[in-house]
N, C-alpha and C positions, 0 to 999 in steps of 0.2 A: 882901876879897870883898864883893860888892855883892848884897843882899837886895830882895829887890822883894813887895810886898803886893800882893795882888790884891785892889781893891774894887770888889766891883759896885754900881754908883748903881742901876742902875732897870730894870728891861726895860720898854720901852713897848710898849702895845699900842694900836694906831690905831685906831679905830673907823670906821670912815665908813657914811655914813648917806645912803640915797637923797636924790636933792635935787627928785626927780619929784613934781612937781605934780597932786594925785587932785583929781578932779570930784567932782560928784552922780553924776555914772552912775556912776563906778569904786565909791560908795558902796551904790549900788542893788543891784549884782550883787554884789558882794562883804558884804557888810554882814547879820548876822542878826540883824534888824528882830521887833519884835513881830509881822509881817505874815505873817509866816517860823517864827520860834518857837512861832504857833500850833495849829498843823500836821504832822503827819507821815505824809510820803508811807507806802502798806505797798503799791500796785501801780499799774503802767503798765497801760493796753490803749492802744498805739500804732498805729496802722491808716493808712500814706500809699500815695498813688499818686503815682507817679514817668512823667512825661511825659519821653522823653530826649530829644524831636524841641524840645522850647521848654524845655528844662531846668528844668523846672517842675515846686513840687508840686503835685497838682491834687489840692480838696476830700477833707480829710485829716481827722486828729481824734486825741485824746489822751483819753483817758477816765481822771484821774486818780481813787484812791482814797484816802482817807485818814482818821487818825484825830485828833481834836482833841486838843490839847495842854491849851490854855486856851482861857477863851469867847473867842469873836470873829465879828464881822459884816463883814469883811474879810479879804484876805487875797490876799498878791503870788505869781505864778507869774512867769514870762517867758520873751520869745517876740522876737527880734530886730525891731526897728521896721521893716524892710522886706518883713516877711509880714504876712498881712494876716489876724487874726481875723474870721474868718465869724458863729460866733455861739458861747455860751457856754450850757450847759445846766447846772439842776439841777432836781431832782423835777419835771420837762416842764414847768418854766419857764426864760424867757429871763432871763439875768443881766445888769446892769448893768455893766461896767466902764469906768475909763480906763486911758490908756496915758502913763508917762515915761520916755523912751528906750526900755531893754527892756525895763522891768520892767510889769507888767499889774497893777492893783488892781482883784479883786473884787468886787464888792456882793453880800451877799443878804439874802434877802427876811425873813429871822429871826436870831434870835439861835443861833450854834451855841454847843450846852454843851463843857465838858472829858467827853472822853470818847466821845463819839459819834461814830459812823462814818459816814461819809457821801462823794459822790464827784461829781464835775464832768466833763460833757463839754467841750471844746474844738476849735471847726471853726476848721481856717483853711488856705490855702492863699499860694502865692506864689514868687518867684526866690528861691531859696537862695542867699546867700551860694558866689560860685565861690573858687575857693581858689585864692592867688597864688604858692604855694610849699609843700604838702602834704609832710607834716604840718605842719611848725612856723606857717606860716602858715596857714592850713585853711582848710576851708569844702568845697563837693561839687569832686568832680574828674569832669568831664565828659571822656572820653577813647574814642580809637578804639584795638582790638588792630590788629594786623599786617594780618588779616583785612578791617578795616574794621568790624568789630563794636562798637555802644557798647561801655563801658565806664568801669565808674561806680563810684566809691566817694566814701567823706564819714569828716574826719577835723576834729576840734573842742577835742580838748584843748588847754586855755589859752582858746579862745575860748568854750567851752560849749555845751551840747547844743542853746540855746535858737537858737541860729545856725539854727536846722532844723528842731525842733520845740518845742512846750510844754511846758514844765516846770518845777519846782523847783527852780530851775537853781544848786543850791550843795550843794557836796561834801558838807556835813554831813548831809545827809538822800539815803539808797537805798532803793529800794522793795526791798520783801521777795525779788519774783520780778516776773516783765512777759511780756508777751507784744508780741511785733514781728509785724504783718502786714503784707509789702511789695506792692503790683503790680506791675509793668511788663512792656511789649508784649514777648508771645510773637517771639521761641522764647526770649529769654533767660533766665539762670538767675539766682535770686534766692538771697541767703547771709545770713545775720543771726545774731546771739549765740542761744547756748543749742541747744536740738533740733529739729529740723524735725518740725514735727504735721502738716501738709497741705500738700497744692500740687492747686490748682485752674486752672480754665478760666473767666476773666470776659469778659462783654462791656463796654466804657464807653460811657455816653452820651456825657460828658466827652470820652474823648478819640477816639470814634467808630472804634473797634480791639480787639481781643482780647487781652487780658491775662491773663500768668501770676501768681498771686497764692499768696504762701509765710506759710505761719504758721510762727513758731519761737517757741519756750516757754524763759526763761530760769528756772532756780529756786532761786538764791542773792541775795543782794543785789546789785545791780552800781550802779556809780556813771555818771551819765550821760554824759559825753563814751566811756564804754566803748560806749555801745549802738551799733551800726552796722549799714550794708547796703552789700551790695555785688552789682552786676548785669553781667551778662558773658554770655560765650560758654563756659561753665564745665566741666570732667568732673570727676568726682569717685570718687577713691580711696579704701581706709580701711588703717589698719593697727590693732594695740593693745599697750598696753603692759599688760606682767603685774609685779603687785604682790600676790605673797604668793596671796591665794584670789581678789584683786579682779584685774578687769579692766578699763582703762579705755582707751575705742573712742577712735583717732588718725584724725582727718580730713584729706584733705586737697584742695582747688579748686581748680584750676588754672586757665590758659586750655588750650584744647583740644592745640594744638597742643606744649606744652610739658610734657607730661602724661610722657613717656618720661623727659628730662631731672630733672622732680622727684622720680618715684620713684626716682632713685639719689639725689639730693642729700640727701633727707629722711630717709636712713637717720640721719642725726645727731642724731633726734628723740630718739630712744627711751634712747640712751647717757646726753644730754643729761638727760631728765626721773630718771632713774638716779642723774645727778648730785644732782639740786636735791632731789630725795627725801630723800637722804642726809643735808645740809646741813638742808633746811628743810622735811621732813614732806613728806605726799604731795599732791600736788598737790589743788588747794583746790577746783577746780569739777567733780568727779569723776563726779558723774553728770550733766554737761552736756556731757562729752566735753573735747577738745583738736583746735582745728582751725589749720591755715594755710591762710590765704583770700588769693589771687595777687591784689593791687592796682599801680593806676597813679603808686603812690605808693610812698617807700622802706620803710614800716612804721609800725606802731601796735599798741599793746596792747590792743587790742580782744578784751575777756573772750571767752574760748573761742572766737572768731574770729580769729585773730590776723591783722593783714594782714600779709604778705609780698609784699616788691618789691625783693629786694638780687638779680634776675636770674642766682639760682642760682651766684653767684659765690662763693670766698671772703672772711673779711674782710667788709670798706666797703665794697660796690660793686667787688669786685675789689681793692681798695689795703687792705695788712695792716699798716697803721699802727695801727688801733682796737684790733688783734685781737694786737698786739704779735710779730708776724710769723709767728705762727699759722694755718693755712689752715682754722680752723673759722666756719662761715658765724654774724655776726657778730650781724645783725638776728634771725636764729634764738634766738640764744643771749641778747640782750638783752630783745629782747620777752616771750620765755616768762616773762623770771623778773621780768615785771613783773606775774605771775598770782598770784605774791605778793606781793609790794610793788608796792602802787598798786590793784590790783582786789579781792584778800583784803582786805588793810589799806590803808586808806583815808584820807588825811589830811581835818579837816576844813574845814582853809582852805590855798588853793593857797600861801600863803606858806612852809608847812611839806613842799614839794614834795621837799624834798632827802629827806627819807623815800622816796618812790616811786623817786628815781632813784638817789640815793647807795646802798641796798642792794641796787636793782636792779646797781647796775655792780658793786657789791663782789661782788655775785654770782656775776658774770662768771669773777673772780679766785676763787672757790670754786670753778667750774665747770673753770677751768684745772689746779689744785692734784687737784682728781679725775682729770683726765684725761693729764694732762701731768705730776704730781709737784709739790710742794711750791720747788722752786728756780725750774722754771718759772715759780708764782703767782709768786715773788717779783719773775721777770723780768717780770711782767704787772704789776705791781703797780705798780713805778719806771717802766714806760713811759707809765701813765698818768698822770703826774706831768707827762710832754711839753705838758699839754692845759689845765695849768691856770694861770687869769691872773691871779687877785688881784686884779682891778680891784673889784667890787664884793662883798657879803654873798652868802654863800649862801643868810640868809632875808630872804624878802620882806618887804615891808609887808603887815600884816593887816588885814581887814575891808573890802579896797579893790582885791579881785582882781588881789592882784599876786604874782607869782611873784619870787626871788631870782635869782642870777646862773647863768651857763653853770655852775660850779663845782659844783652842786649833783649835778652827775656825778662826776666826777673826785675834786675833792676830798674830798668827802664819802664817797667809798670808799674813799679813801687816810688821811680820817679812822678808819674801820673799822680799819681793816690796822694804825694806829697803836695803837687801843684794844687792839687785838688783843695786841701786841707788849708794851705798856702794862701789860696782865691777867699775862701770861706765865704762863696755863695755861690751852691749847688746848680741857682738858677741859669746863672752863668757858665759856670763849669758847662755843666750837658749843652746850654747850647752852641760851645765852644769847640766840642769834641762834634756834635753834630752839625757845624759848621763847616768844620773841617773836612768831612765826610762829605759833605754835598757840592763846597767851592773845590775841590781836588780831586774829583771823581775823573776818573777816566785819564789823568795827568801823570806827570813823570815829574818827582819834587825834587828839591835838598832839604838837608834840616834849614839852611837857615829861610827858605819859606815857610815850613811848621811854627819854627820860633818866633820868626819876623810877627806871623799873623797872629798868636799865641800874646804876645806882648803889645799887639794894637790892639786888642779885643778887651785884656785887662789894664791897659794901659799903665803898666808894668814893666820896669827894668828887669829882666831875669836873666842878663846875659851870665854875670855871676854862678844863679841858679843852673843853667844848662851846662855850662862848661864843668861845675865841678861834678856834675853823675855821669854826662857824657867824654867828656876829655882826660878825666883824671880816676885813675887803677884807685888809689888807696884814700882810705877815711881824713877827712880833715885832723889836726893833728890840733888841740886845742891847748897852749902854753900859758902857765898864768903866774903871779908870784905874789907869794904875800910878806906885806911889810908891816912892820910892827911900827904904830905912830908912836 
């Protein structure tokens, strides 16, 4: 009888490593410069006028505030080079700056100390970047409803807030709270993150018209590609969802005509936040409400705005490939649970993006397992496997605004599901992911404090485990040989 040894030589693991070539500019936006570190934003007062007949903004302004980090007599904000800084204020003086690419360097007229608060106007007006393929490719979506009514939203993540307005334009730094004041020409309705404080009646010299002009008060932190507006032909509904003694008011904007059709679709709101509750605490922006806002675009996480544009379908746009042959509305259910991954917790450089979306999607599979039973998540789980390519890393390059590969969905949940399995005690698990939810709320991370805490909790080695679905494009490579004794 014939014996055979099995020896394994080696598993390899392939590394592959962008070959993309970063500029100055990929270093300017992405890079935290002494320019940057000395500095922290603590509030917006953002104030633009939206001309929809020249797709323009017309004489706008960002009022940042901030508190000094360390001294400095400089200091970079940024504003896309194709808008055009009007003038820059501090203590009603005019500021010196230049401009390289997007990035803006300050001058002023003194030394500021560590410590001291103090705050910057910024005029500028200009054509906003139009957007070639919204969201992923973004910028404003200039659009007519069915009606013929504009129809206007702006969508930035990956490209940055600065695409549109001024700002501090890197993850690491959110202002405390901000206030949004939009215009544009009467009758239409104006929607922005947080609560609505006022709606008024202006005249423009500018734009020689009557405009409706909306204040909204945000009062958590939010990260800038979340801030948005959205102008339409709008009605507006509410519902709320009851937690325990709290109540928290459900919005929701429609276009006019589509207003019947969303109150039946939107009943999935409430099930849904039921869900995530469970999973991961109660929802994060609670006294700034929960809204879906009807855009010309498929969807974005836009804090307590969420746009919605999946056409009240099930699934993707109607197709229940996403949603693993499930007919629950799919952008619904993704976007919300980016209200915790991504808007709560916040990465500080977009390379570490797979955080926002990898537990945004494993979410998903949490949201299934509540609703549908536990065999189901699993059949949600193996479909989202359909989606993923190996081609490159799930993290990006750092310091050079770069994001990592499609993968950062997919895999990165099916990561989760593996830890999960990995742990094999559920008890654990959940309260692992709802810990993380609760000690990171409101924060700006890296991965290595996800993993750090991830590995103290299970008191587990995983660096192995993270590196090879995070760092590494292609499948372990498993070599083995047999000898005949």
């Amino acid at each position: 009888m014939r014996k055979y040894l099995l020896i394994i030589f080696s598993i390899f693991i392939v590394n592959f490593t962008f070959s993309q070539d970063f500029t100055k500019k990929d270093s300017l936006r992405g890079e935290l410069t002494n320019f940057r570190t000395c500095y922290d934003v603590t509030f917006y007062n953002l104030n633009v006028t939206i001309d929809d007949k020249e797709k323009f903004i017309e004489r706008s302004f960002n009022e940042i505030s901030f508190v000094v980090k360390s001294d400095f007599q400089t200091l970079q904000i940024d504003l896309a080079l194709n808008m055009e800084i009007l003038l820059i204020q501090f203590e009603d003086q005019e500021l010196d700056y230049t401009r390289e690419f997007d990035a803006v360097f300050i001058d002023f007229p003194r030394l500021l100390k560590a410590g001291e608060e103090s705050k910057i106007k910024v005029w500028y007006d200009g054509h906003p970047r139009k957007a070639v393929n919204a969201p992923w490719d973004g910028g404003f979506s200039w659009k007519k409803d069915k009606n013929n009514n504009p129809w206007i939203g702006v969508s930035c993540q990956g490209l940055g807030a600065s695409v549109w307005w001024p700002c501090k334009d890197h993850q690491s730094d959110e202002p405390d709270s901000m206030r949004i004041t939009v215009s544009a020409r009467k009758p239409l309705q104006i929607i922005c993150n947080g609560n609505l404080r006022s709606e008024t009646t202006i005249w423009s010299n500018y734009l020689q018209d009557s405009l409706n002009r909306s204040e909204w008060f945000v009062s958590y932190p939010i990260n800038n590609y979340n801030v948005t507006l959205n102008i339409g032909d709008y009605v507006h509904f509410q519902d709320q969802y009851i937690s325990g003694k709290d109540t928290l008011d459900l919005s929701y904007y429609v276009l006019s005509y589509n207003e019947e059709k969303a109150r039946e679709h939107f009943r999935q709101v409430k099930p849904m936040m039921g869900c995530f509750e469970r999973f991961l605490g109660k929802y994060p922006f609670w006294d700034d409400g929960y809204a879906l806002v009807e855009t010309p675009y498929l969807g974005m996480e836009h804090q307590s705005a969420i746009a919605y544009g999946n056409d009240y379908l099930p699934g993707y746009r109607g197709s229940l490939g996403y949603s693993g042959g499930l007919e629950f509305d799919y952008i619904i259910i993704h976007e919300t649970g980016h209200e915790w991954w991504g808007n709560s917790i916040t990465t500080n450089d977009i390379a570490d993006m797979w955080i926002h979306e990898g537990f945004c999607t494993y979410s998903e599979a949490l949201y299934v397992e509540c609703i549908y039973g536990y065999d189901q998540m699993l059949e949600y789980v193996n479909n989202q496997k359909r989606f993923i390519r190996n081609k490159n890393p799930i993290v990006g390059c750092y310091h050079v605004n770069h994001q990592g590969s499609g993968d950062m969905y997919q895999k990165a949940s099916v990561m989760l599901h593996t830890l999960r399995t990995l742990i094999n005690d559920d008890q654990l698990w959940f309260s692992i992911i709802r810990e993380i939810s609760d000690n990171f709320k409101y924060k700006t991370i890296n991965a290595s404090d996800i993993m750090t805490f991830i590995m103290q909790r299970t008191e587990k080695d995983l660096t192995v485990f993270f590196s090879q679905y995070l760092n590494n494009a292609k499948l372990p490579e498993f070599q083995y040989q047999l000898i005949k004794e």
